[in-house]
C-alpha positions in Angstrom: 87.4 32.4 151.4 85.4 35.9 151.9 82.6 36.6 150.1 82.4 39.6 148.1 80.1 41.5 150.4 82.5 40.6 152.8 85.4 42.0 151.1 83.7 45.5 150.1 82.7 45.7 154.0 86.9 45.0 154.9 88.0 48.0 153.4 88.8 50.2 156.1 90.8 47.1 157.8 92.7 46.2 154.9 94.1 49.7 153.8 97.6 49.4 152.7 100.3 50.9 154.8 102.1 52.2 151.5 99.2 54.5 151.0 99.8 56.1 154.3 103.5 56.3 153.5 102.9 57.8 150.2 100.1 59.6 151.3 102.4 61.3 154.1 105.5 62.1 151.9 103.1 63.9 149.5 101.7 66.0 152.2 105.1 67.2 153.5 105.9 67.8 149.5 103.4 69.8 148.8 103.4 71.9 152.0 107.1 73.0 151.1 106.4 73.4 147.5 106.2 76.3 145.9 106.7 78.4 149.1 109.2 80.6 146.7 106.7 82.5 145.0 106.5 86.3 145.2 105.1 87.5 148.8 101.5 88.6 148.4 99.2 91.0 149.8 100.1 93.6 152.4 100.9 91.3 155.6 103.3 88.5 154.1 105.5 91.8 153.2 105.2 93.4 156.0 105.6 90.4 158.7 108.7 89.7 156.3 110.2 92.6 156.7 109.6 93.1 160.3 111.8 90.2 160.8 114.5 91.1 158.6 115.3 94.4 159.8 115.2 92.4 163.4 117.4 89.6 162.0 119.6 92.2 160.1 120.1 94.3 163.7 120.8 90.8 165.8 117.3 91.8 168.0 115.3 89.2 169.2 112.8 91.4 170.8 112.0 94.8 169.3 110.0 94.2 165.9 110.5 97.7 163.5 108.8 98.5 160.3 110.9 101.0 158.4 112.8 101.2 161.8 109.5 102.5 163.5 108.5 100.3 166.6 105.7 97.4 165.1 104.2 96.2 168.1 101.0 94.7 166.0 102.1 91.2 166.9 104.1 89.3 169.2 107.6 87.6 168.1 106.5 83.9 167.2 106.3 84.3 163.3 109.6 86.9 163.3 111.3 84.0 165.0 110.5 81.8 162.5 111.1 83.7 159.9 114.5 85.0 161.4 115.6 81.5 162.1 114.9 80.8 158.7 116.8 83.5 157.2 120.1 82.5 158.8 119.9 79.0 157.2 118.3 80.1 153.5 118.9 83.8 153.9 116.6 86.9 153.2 114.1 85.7 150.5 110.5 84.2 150.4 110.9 80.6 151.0 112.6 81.5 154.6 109.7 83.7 155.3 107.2 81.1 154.7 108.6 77.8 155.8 108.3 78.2 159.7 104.2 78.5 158.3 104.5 75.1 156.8 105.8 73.5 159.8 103.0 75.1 162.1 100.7 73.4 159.1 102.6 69.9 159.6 102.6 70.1 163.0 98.7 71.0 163.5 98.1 67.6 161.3 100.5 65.6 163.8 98.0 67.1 166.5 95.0 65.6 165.2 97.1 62.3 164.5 97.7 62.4 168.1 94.2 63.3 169.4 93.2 59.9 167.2 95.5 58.1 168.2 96.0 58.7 172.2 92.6 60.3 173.2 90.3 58.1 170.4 93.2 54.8 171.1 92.2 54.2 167.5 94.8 54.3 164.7 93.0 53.6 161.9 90.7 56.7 162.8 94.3 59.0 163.6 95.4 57.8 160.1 92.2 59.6 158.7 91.7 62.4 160.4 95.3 62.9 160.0 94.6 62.8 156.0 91.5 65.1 156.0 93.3 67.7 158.0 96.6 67.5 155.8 93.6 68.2 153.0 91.7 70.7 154.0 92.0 74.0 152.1 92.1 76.1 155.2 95.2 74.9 156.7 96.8 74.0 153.1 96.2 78.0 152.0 97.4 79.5 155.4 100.2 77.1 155.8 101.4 78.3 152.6 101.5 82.1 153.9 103.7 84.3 156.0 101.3 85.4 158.4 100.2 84.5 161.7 96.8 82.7 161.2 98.5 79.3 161.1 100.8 79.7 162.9 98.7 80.8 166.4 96.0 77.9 165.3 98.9 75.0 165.9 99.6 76.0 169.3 96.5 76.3 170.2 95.6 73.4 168.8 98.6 71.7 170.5 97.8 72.6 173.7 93.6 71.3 172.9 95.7 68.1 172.1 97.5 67.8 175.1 94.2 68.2 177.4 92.0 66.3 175.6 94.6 63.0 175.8 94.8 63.8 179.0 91.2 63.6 179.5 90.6 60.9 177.9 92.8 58.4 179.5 92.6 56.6 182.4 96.0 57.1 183.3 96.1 61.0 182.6 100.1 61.0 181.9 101.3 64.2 183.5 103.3 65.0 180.1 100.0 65.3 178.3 98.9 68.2 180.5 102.4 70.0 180.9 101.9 70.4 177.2 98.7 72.0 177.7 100.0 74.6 179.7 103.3 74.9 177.6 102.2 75.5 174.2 99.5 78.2 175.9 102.9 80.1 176.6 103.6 79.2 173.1 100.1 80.5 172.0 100.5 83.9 174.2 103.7 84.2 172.0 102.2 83.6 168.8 99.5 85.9 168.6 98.8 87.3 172.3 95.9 87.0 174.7 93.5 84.3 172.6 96.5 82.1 173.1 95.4 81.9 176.4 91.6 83.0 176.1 90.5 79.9 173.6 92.1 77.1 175.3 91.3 78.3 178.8 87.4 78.7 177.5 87.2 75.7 175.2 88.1 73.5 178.2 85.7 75.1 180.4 83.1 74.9 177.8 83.6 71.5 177.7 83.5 70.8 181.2 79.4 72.7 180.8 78.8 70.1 178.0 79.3 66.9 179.9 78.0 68.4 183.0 80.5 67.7 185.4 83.8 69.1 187.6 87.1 68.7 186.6 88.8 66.4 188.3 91.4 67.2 191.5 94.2 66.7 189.8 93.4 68.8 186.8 92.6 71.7 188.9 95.7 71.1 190.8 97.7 71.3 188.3 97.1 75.2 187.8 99.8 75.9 190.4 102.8 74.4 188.5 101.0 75.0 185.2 100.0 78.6 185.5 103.5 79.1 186.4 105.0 77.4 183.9 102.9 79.4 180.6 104.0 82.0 182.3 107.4 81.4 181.9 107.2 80.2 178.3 105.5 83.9 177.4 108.0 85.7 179.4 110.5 85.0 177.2 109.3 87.6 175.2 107.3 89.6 177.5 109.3 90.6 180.0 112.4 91.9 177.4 109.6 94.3 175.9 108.3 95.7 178.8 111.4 96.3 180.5 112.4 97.9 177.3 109.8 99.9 176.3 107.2 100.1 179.1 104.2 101.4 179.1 104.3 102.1 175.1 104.3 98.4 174.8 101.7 98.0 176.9 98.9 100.5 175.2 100.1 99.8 171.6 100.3 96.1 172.1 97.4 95.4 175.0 94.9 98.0 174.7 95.5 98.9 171.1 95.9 95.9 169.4 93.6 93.7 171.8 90.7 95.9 173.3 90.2 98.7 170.1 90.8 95.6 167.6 88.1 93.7 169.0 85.8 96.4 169.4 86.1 99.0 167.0 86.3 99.1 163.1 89.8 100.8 163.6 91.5 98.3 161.6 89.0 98.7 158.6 88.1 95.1 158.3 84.0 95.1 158.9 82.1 92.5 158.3 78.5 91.2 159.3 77.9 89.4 162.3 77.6 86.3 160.1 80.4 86.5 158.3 81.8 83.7 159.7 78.9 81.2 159.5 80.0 81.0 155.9 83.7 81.4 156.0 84.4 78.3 158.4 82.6 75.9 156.4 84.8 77.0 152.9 87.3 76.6 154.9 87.2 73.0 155.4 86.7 72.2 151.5 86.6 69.3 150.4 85.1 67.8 153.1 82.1 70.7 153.8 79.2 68.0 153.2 80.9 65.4 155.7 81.1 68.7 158.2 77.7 70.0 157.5 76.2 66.6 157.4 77.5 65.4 160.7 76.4 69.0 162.3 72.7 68.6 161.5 72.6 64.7 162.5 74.2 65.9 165.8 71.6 69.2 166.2 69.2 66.0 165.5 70.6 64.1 168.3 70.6 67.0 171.0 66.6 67.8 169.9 66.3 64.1 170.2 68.1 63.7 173.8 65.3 66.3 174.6 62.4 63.9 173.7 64.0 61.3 175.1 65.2 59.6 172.1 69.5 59.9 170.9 70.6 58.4 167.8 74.1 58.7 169.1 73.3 56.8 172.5 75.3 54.1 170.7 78.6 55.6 170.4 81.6 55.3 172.8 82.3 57.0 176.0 85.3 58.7 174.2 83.9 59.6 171.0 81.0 61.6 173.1 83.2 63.3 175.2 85.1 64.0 171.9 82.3 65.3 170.1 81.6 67.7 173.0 85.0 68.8 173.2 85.0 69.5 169.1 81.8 71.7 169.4 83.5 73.6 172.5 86.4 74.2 170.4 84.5 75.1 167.4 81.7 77.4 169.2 84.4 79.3 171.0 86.4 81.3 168.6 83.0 81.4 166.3 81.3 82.8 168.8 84.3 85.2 169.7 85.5 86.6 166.5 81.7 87.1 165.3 81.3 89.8 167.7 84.9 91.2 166.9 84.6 94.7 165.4 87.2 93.3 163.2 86.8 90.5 161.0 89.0 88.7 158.5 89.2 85.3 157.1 92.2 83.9 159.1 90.8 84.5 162.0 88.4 81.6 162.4 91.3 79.2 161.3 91.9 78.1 165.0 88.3 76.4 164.9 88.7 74.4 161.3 90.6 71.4 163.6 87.1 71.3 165.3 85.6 71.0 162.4 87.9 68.3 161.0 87.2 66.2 163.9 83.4 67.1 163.5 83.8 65.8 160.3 85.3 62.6 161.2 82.3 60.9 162.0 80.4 60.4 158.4 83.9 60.1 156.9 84.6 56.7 158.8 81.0 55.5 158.5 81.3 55.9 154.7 84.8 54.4 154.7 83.5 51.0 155.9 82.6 50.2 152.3 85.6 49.5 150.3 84.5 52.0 147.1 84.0 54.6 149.5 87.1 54.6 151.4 89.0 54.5 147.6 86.7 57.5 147.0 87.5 59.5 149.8 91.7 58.8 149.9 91.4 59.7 146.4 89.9 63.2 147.1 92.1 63.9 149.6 95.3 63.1 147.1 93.5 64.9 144.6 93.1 67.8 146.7 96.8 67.9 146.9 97.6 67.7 143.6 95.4 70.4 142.5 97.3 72.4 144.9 100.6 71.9 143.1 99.0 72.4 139.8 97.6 75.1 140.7 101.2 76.6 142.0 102.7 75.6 138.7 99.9 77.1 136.3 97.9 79.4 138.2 99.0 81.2 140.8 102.2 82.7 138.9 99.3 84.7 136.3 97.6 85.8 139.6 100.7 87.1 141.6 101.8 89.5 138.5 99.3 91.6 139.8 99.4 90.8 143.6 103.0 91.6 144.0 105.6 94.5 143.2 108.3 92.4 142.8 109.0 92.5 139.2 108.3 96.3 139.0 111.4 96.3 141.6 113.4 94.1 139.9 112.7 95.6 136.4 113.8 99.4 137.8 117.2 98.1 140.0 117.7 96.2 136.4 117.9 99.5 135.0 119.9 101.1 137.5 117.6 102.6 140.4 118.1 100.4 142.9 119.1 102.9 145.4 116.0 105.6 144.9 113.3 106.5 147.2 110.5 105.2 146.6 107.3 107.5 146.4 103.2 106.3 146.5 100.8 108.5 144.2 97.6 108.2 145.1 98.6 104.6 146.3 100.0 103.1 149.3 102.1 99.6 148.6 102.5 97.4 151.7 103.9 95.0 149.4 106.9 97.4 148.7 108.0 97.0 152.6 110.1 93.6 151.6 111.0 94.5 148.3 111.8 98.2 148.2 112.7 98.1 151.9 114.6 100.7 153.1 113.4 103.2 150.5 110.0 104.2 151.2 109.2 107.5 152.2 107.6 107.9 155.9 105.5 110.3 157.7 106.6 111.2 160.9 105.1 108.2 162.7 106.6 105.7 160.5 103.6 105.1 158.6 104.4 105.5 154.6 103.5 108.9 152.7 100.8 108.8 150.3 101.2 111.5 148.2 97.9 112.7 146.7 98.9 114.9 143.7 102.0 115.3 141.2 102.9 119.0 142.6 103.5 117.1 145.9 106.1 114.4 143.8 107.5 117.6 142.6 107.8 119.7 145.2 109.5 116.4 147.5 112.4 116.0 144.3 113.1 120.1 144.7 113.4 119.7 149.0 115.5 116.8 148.4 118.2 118.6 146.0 116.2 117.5 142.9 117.0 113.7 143.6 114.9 111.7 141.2 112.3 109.7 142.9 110.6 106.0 142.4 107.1 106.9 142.0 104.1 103.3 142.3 101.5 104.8 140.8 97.6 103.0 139.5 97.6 102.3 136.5 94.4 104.6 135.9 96.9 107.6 137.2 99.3 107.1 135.0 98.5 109.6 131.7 97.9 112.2 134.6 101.8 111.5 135.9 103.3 111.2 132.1 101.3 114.0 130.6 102.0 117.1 133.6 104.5 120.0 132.9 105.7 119.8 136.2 108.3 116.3 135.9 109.9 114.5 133.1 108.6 110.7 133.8 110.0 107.5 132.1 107.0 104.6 133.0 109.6 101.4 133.5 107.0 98.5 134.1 103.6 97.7 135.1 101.6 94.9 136.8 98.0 95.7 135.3 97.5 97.1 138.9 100.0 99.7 139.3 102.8 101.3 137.5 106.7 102.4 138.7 108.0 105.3 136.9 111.4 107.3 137.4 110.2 110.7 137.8 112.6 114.3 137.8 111.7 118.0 138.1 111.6 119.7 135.4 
């Protein structure tokens, strides 16, 4: 019979399957839950109504916003979404769920690297759990933009090389997914589909100091080809359609200006994401940060001749240098970006999930702290429910117009434009869509005074108008001589009034 020492010291051999099971079915619970909640912020709405008006015209390839050409992104997310909407219709769970798969299917990446590149299962189990865990692909998974759902091809494609790397029979299907999901990466959020994988790898390749090997390098004349093909899917139909517009909008615009240039009025400090990739993989931050210093010990060590990780296998070296390449590469890219915002580094948090690995499975070798760890990471989830149940509802009242939509078609002004004072509602794209009033080029009108409401309701045959307005405006709308207004709701942010000429 064991001794007790002997039993605390079996823990990470003796973990019950059901706990994986359970473990599992939780996480694919809780990454569908509560995906029905109001769409928030200005992309979700946007992104959501790019793809309706595409699935509502049958197009596969021309996104509109407000039936303006959106060429911001490519078509990844719309398909989703579109997809989506022809099995659950128009609404927010359709837009959202494609997200959650992306989320899923990053997870099953990292299970994979563990698995077939590590050959370890236990370790693909928990890497597989503190990914599924980690607040930075749980919140993005959760959302109808394109953060999450760029970061799991990329990360699909990081998979497929690094199993091939690591093997000693490099299976040829491990590799044509490499150069697959970059086509699937191009399509999901352009040129750093391609750019990250192509420079992580070759990052790498600097780390441990050597060539790739023939049949790697070889493999760029069927692979090359084959990306290609995947991306042109999309592509091609644009160009031919809309030429060289698509080109400087989507290329130059949206690439070269976003990246260098505050155009998009996101700054930030070089730093900024120094701080931001470490939140993002909450709750496991001290296992990341912990494991970074011992390894910037290790490299000043190697330098005086002495490595604390000399010990470790071939495969969890080569490993660890591939997790820093994929880290250092978008860090390093996006913190020179003219443009910075929080999703942007969430290609890099699998890096640091696999970074993290490390002092996770050294602690797990005592039973008390394996317990502790699996019971974090269910926690984690939980919390994440509760939170959808109790808090987030009091927090989208003011995110979102919904109910200030819902309360004036209630009342029977469902078909009104819908006018901005001294506001601009990006949220209002989904859910007053169709009824915003455009400038010329598409973007919406901000009207900055209430002669300007009036005058528009006298041009228009004195149609009464929709008017969003702050909530600090709103004495300054009811109390002018110029338009009768009837306030119908308000969100603490902003107000919606029904506004006529007088």
């Amino acid at each position: 019979m064991p001794s007790e020492k002997t039993k605390r010291d079996q823990g990470p051999e003796q973990e019950p399957r059901w706990f994986w099971v359970m473990f599992f079915a939780l996480t694919v619970f809780v990454y569908f839950f509560g995906l029905t909640i109001p769409l928030l912020g200005p992309d979700e709405s946007r992104y959501a109504q790019v793809a309706r008006e595409m699935f509502e015209r049958g197009d596969w390839v021309t996104p509109t916003l407000g039936g303006f050409n959106w060429f911001e992104k490519p078509a990844l997310l719309y398909w989703l979404e579109i997809s989506a909407y022809h099995f659950f219709g128009v609404n927010e769970f359709a837009a959202r769920i494609g997200s959650a798969f992306c989320g899923l299917g990053t997870i099953t990446c990292l299970w994979l690297i563990g698995r077939y590149a590590l050959k370890d299962k236990r370790a693909a189990n928990w890497l597989a759990m503190l990914a599924a865990s980690t607040i930075g692909i749980i919140v993005f998974s959760r959302g109808a933009s394109f953060d999450i759902v760029v970061t799991f091809p990329i990360t699909a494609s990081l998979a497929g090389f690094i199993i091939y790397e690591l093997n000693e029979n490099k299976t040829r299907f491990a590799l044509f997914s490499f150069y697959f999901f970059i086509g699937v990466g191009l399509l999901a959020k352009g040129l750093i589909g391609l750019v990250f994988p192509v420079a992580i790898v070759g990052l790498y390749f600097v780390f441990v100091r050597r060539w790739p090997c023939r049949d790697l390098l070889y493999s760029a004349f069927w692979g090359v080809p084959l990306l290609l093909i995947v991306a042109s899917v999309w592509y091609v139909p644009m160009y031919l359609r809309h030429g060289n517009t698509f080109v400087d909008e989507f290329i130059i615009q949206q690439h070269f200006q976003r990246f260098t240039s505050n155009k998009y009025q996101h700054p930030q400090p070089f730093y900024f994401f120094l701080w931001v990739l470490p939140l993002m993989t909450l709750p496991w931050m001290p296992f990341f940060l912990i494991n970074t210093w011992r390894q910037i010990n290790s490299l000043i060590g190697r330098l005086r001749g002495q490595d604390e990780l000399a010990d470790e296998t071939d495969a969890a070296r080569r490993l660890r240098y591939f997790a820093w390449a994929w880290l250092l590469v978008p860090l390093v890219f996006f913190s020179f970006s003219g443009s910075k915002l929080p999703g942007y580094i969430l290609p890099a948090v699998p890096a640091a999930i696999i970074i993290s690995l490390g002092p996770v499975l050294r602690s797990a070798r005592k039973i008390g702290f394996a317990n502790g760890i699996r019971a974090v990471a269910v926690s984690t989830l939980v919390a994440v429910v509760v939170a959808i149940i109790f808090i987030v509802p009091g927090f989208a009242r003011t995110e979102t117009d919904k109910w200030l939509f819902e309360t004036a078609n209630s009342k029977g002004y469902s078909r009104l434009e819908v006018a901005g004072l001294f506001t601009l509602s990006h949220n209002a794209e989904f859910y007053a869509a169709g009824r915003l009033i455009r400038d010329a080029d598409g973007k919406q009108h901000k009207f900055y005074g209430v002669h300007e409401i009036r005058d528009y309701i006298v041009e228009h045959d004195h149609q009464p108008l929709l008017v969003l307005i702050p909530h600090e405006y709103v004495r300054q709308l009811a109390g002018s001589d110029l338009v009768n207004t009837i306030v119908l709701d308000e969100n603490g942010e902003l107000a919606i009034a029904v506004v006529t000429s007088r």
